[in-house]
C-alpha atoms as one frame of an Amber mdcrd trajectory, in Angstrom:
protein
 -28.707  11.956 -27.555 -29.926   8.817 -26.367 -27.009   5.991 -24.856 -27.598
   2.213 -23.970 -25.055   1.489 -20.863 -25.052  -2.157 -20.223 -22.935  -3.516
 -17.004 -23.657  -7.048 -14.771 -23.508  -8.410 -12.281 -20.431  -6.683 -10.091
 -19.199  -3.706  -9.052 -16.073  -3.173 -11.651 -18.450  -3.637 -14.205 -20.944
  -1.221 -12.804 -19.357   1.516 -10.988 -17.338   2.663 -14.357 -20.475   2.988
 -16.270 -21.891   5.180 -13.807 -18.877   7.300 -13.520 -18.909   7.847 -16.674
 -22.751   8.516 -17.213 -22.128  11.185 -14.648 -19.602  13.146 -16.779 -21.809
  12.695 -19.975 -24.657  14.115 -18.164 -23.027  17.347 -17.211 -20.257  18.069
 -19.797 -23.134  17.499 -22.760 -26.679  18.583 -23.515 -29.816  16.571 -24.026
 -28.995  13.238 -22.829 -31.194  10.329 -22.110 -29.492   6.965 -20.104 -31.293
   3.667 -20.008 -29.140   1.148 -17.924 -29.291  -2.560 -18.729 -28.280  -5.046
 -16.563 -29.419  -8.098 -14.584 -32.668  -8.246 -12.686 -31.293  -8.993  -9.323
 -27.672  -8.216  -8.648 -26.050  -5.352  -7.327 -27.142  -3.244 -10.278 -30.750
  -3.695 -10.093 -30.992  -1.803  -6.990 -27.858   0.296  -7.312 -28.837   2.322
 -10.409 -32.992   3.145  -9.805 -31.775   4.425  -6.236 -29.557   6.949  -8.864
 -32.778   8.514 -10.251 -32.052   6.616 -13.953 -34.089   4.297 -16.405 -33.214
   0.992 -15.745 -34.031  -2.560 -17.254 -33.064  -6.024 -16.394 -32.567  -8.838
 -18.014 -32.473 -12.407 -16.704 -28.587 -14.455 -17.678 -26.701 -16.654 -15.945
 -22.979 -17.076 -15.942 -21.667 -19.770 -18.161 -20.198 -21.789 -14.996 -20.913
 -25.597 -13.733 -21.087 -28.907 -15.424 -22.037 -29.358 -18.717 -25.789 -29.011
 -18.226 -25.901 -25.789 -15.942 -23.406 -24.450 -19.299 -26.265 -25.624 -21.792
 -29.039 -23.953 -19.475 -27.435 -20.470 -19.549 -27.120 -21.062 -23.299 -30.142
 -21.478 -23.200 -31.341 -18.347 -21.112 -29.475 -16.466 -23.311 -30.182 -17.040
 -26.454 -33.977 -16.013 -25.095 -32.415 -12.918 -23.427 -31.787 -11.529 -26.577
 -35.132 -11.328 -27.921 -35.545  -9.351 -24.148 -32.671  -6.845 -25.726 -33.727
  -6.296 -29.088 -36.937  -5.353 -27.845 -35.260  -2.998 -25.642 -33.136  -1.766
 -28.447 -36.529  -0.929 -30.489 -38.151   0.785 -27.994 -35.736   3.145 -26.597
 -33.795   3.708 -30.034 -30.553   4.514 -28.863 -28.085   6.297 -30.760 -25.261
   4.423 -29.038 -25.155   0.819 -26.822 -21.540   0.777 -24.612 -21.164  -2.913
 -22.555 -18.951  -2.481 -20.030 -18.902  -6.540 -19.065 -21.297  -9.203 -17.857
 -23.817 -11.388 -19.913 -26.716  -9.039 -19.891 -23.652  -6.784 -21.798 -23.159
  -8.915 -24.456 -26.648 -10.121 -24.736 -27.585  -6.148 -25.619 -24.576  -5.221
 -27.140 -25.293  -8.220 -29.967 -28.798  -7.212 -30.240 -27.976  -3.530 -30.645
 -24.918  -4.292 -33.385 -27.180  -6.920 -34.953 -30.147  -3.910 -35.396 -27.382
  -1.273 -36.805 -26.908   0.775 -33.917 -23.337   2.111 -33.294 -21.778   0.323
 -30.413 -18.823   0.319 -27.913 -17.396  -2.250 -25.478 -14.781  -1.455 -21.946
 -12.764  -4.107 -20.496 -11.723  -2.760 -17.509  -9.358  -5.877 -16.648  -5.576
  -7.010 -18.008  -7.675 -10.582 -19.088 -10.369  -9.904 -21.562 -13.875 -11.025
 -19.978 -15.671 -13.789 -21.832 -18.737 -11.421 -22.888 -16.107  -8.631 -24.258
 -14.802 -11.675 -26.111 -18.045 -12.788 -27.435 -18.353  -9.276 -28.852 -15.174
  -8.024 -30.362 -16.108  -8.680 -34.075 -19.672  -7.014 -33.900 -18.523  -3.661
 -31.808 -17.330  -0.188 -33.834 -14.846   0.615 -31.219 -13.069  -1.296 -28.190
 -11.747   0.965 -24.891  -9.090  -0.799 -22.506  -6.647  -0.167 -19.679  -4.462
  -2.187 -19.678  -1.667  -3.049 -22.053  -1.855  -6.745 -21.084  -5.813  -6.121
 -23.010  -4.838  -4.007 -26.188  -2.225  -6.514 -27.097  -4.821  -8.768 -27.764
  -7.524  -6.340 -28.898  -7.407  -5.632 -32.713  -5.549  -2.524 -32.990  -7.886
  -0.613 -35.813 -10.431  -0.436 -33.448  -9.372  -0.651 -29.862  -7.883   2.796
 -27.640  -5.942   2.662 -24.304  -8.388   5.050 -22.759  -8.139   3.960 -19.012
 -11.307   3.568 -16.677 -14.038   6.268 -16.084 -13.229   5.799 -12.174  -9.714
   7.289 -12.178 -11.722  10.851 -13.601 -14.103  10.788 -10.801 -11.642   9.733
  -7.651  -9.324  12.723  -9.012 -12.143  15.276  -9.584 -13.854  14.523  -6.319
 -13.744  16.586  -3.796 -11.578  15.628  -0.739 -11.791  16.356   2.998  -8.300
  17.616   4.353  -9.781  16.399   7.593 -10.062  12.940   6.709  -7.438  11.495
   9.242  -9.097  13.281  12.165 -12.232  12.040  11.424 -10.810   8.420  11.396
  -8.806   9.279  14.768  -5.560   9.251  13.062  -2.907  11.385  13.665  -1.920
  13.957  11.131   1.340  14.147  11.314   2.517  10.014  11.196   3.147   8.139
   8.110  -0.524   6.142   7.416  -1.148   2.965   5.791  -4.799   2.168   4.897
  -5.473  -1.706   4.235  -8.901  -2.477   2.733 -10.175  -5.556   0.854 -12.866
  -4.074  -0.743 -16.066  -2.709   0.427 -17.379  -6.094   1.772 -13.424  -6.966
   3.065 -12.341 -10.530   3.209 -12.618 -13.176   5.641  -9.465 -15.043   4.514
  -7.141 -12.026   4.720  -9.198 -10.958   7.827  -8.221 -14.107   9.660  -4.662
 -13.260   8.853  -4.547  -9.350   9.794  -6.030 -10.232  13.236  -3.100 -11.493
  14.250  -1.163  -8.516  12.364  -3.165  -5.647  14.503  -1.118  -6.619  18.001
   2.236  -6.619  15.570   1.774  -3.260  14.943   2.225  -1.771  17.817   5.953
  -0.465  17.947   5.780   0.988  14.534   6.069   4.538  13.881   3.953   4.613
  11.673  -0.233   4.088  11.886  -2.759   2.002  10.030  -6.394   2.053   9.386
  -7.980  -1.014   8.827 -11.311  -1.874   7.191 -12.577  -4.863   7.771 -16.114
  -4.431   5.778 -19.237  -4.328   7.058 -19.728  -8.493   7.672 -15.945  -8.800
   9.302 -16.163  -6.251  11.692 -17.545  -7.529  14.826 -15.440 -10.387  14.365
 -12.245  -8.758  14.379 -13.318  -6.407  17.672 -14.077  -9.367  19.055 -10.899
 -11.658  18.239  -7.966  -8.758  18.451  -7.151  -8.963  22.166  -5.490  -5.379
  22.095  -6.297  -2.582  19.924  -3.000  -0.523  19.859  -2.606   3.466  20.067
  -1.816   3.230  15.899  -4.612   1.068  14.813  -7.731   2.296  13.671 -10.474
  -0.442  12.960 -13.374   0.593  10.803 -16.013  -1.211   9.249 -15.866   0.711
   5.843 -15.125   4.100   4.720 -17.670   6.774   3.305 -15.564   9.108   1.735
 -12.589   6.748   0.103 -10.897   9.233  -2.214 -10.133  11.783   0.927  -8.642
   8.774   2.598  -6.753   7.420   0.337  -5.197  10.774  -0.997  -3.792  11.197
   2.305  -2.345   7.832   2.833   1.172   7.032   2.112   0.509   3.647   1.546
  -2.449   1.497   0.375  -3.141  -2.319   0.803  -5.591  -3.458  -0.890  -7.416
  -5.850  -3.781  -6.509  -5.735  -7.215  -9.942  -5.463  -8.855  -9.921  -2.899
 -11.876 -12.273   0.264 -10.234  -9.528  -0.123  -7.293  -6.754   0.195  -9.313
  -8.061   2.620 -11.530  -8.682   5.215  -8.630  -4.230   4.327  -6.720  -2.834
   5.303 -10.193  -5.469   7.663 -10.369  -4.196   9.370  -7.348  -0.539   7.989
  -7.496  -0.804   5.827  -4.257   2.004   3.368  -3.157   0.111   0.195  -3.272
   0.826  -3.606  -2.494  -1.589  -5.618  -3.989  -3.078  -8.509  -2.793  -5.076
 -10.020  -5.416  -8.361 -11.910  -5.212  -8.025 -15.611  -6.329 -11.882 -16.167
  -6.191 -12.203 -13.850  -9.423 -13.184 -15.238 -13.025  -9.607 -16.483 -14.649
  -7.910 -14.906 -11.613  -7.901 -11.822 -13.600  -7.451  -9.271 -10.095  -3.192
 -11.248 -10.010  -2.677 -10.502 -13.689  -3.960  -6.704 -13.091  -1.246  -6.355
 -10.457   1.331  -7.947 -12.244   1.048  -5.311 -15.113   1.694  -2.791 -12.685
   4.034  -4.766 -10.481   6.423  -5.087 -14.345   6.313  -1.082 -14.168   7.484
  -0.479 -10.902   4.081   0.823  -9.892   3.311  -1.427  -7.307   4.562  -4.693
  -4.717   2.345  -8.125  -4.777   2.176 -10.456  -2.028  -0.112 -13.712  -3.101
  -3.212 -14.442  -0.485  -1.756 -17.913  -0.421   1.763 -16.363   0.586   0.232
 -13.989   3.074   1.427 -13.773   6.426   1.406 -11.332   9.275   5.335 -11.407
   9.343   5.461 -10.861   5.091   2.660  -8.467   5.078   4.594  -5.973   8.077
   8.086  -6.583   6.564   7.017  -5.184   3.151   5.732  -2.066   4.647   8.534
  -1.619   6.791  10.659  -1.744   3.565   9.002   0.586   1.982   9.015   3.136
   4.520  12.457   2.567   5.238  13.198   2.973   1.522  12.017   6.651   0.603
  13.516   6.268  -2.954  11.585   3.395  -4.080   8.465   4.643  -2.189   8.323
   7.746  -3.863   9.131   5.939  -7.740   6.416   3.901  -6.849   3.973   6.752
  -6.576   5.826   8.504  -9.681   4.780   5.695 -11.678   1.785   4.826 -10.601
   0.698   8.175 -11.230   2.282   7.535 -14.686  -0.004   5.102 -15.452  -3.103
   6.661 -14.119  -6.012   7.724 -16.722  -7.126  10.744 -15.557  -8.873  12.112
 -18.514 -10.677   8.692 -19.455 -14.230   9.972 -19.220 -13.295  12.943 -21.358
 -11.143  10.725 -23.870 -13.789   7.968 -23.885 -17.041  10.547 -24.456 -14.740
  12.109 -27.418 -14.513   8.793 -28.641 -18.551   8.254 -28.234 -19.287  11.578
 -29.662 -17.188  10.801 -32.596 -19.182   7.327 -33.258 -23.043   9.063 -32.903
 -21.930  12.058 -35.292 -21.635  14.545 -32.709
């Protein structure tokens, strides 16, 4: 059995696929991966370092003025003489895009050459290349309802994201807090933006850290690798219940025992708090294609499953007074979990592989 996974240019795009890969690989026999994505983003050195076949393809994102849009036309349309080559030579049983140009570009070259093929939008807002693709693909996997409503129904499933099956079947440290100097026994919040953090919402929770320091409960903050220093350097006092860390190694232990998460909105991230059934206030990204991360949120935000604040409506006073609500309101702290948890996919890598199987003849 021989699959195509194509992913570009970020990490949602990427980190799904290879989730997913993962529980192919050991749940099935005789499989052969060749990843396809761009020649140097994240990808291109993420996936070698894994120990699979890898290809890239040179796209650019259809963003700019008018002539930087005709260019990447341009590259494109000569990318996918690059794919159907590829398509040739490894003849895959199966091609699944999971977002990006080089998706589409391979996707249309595999569909146009008469190999099955699959698409995942991971988002609420459909991505541009999953767009490009919807009449050429055999079946369509989503996560969000926001997505299906506007996928065609006859061949589109609400299947979830491949990260919520590996976050759950992970296995987690019941140690975690001790190794991040926390204390077991208090109430934790964990506030991350993402494995590189952000400098906006970094400038804000600098002056947060200091505010923290009569609360009963404790926080762990991580700033991201490039924010750190900074915020040593600019918090005057650390207090007793603040933790500062640059990033976190083993995220599913930590966030398991958490009572609350702050964090991004991005599709992997969500994935994994339903996932796990995590309280969560969301701060979305507004430096994201269509500003996609604020209409993820607000799907779960409509079920109960999670509070928003905007970045542009973040404060150190909103951001403290929303966790002090929740902990001071048990009832809607624990519904929140309930249906978060509700709305977590836990089986999509099993559902989604079914789905694959089905397609190839398996």
């Amino acid at each position: 059995m021989k699959i195509i996974f194509a992913t570009g240019g970020t990490g949602g795009h990427l980190y799904p696929a290879i989730a997913l890969a993962k529980y192919i690989e050991s749940h099935y026999d005789s499989t052969e991966f060749l990843f396809v994505g761009t020649t140097n983003r994240l990808e291109s050195k993420v996936i070698p370092e894994m120990g699979y076949a890898y290809k890239g393809v040179h796209v650019l994102g259809l963003a700019g003025n008018p002539l930087q849009k005709a260019k990447a036309l341009g590259v494109f349309a000569a990318s996918l003489r690059v794919t159907k080559k590829i398509v040739k030579e490894f003849k895959p049983d199966l091609v699944i895009g999971f977002g990006g140009y080089v998706s589409a570009s391979i996707v249309m070259s595999a569909s146009s050459l008469g190999v099955k093929t699959m698409i995942h939008e991971q988002n609420s807002l459909i991505g541009l290349a999953n767009k490009i693709l919807i009449k050429r693909v055999d079946k369509i996997i989503c996560c969000y309802d926001k997505a299906y409503e506007n996928f065609p129904k006859e061949k589109t499933l609400l299947l979830g994201n491949p990260r919520a099956t590996e976050v759950v079947a992970s296995k987690k440290d019941p140690e975690v807090k001790k190794k991040y100097h926390l204390d077991p026994s208090k109430k934790t919040v964990l506030i991350v933006m993402g494995s590189l953090g952000s400098a906006t919402v970094n400038d804000i929770l600098k002056d947060t850290v200091e505010k923290f320091k009569d609360k009963t409960y404790q926080i762990i903050l991580v700033t991201g690798k490039n924010g750190y220093d900074k915020m040593i350097q600019e918090v005057k006092q650390v207090p007793h219940n603040v933790s500062i860390v640059p990033y976190i190694n083993d995220m599913p232990s930590l966030l398991s025992a958490c009572d609350l998460v702050v964090s991004r909105a991005g599709a992997s991230t969500i994935a994994e708090l339903t996932a796990l059934g995590s309280a969560m206030i969301l701060i979305p990204s507004p430096y994201v294609a269509s500003n996609h991360q604020e209409y993820n949120a607000m799907e779960l935000v409509n079920k109960q499953a999670a509070k928003m604040i905007k970045e542009n409506e973040l404060t150190s006073d909103r951001l403290i007074e929303e966790i002090d609500t929740l902990f001071n309101d048990t009832f809607t702290l624990v519904t929140m979990k309930e249906n978060a948890k509700k709305l977590g996919k836990v089986n999509a890598c099993k559902d989604i592989s079914k789905v694959m199987m089905e397609l190839i003849g398996k």
